[in-house]
N, C-alpha and C positions, 0 to 999 in steps of 0.2 A: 156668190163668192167667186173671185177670180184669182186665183192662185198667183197666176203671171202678171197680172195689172198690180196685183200688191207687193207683188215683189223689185216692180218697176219703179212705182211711186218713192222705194227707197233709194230707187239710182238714178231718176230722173231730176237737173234742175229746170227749170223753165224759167229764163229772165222776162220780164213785164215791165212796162212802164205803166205810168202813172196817168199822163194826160188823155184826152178822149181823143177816140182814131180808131181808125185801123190800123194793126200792126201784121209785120211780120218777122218771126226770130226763127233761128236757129234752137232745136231742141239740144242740149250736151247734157253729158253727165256730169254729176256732182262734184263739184274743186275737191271732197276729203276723200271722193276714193280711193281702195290702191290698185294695182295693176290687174289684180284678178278682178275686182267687180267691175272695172272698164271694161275686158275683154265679156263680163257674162252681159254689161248694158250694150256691147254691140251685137253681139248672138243673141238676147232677146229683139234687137230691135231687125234684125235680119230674117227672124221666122218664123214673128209674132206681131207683123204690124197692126191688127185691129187691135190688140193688146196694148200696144204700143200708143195708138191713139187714145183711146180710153184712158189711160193713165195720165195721160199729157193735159187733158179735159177734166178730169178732177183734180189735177193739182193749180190748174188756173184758180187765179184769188178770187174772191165776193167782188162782181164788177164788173167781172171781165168775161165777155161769150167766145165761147170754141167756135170759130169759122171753117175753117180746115185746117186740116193736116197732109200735110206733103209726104210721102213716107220715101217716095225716090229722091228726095234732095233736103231731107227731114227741116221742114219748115213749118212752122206753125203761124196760122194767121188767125188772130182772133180780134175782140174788138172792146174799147175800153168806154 
């Protein structure tokens, strides 16, 4: 059990496509947050990035493999 990964998964979105590739996106935070949970998704992502990773990795859909994670210019490359 990881306290900070779970609490991530609730402020992490991760956009994905659909077609087969390699990708790479931008990790952001959820469109319905409000300004507090913005500000705690960038202080967790500031000094917890294994946590940070980890969360980004489970929330990838059925299909899709975690390649890396960026965490200095939060980029996600995975592959479909």
């Amino acid at each position: 059990m990881n306290l900070i990964r779970d609490e991530l998964l609730e402020l992490i979105h991760v956009p994905t496509v659909e077609q087969s590739g390699t990708y790479r996106t931008p990790v952001v935070p959820r469109e319905e947050l409000d300004y507090d949970q913005v500000d705690r998704y960038w202080r967790l992502f500031g000094k917890y990035p294994n946590d940070f990773a980890a969360a980004v990795n489970k929330l990838l859909p059925k299909g899709k493999t975690f390649v890396a994670y960026d965490h200095l210019n939060n980029i996600l490359t995975y592959e479909s």
